[in-house]
C-alpha positions, 0 to 999 in steps of 0.5 A: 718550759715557759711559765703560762700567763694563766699563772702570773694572773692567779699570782696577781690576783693573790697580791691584788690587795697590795698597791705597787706588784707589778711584772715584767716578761722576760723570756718566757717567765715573769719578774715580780716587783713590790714597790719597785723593789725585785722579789722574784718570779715566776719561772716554769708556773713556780713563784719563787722569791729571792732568799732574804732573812724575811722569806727564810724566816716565814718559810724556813722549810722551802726548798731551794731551786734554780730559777734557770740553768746558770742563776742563783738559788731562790726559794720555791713558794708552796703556799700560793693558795694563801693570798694573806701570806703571800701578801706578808710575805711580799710587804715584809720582803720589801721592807728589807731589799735595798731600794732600786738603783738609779739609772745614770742619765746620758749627757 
């Protein structure tokens, strides 16, 4: 199952406060960036958020699930009503997620 636009806008409309959450589509679900940094998605109208200490520690109770057959465990959000955690959750996320890579140019 597909995750709906309708959901990836009410997300956005949650991180509204916070400059820099940008998505990305991809095969029917949504990659969710801060500050260019990946901190997880949308997959099936669920937000879920890769598994670092800053998430695990503001939601140690979350269940653990698959974004899709074959992908690591994340952590499934429940408190999406909650613009202000969402957006703590998010900032503190980024704070301990590396920074993005480099893509190596072609010469």
């Amino acid at each position: 199952m597909a995750s709906s636009r309708s959901y990836l806008d009410f997300i956005l409309g949650q991180l509204s406060d916070l400059e820099g959450v940008r998505f990305r589509a991809m095969m029917g679900e949504f990659i969710l960036y801060y500050q260019d940094k990946v901190i997880g998605g949308i997959y099936d109208d669920r937000l879920l958020v890769k598994p670092v200490q800053a998430a695990v520690s503001r939601m140690p109770d979350a269940p653990s699930e698959l974004p899709y057959e074959g992908a690591k465990p994340m952590l499934l959000v429940e408190n999406v009503d909650d613009s202000a955690f969402l957006q703590e959750l998010f900032a503190a996320m980024a704070m301990e997620l590396p920074a993005p890579k480099r893509k190596k140019t072609k010469s």
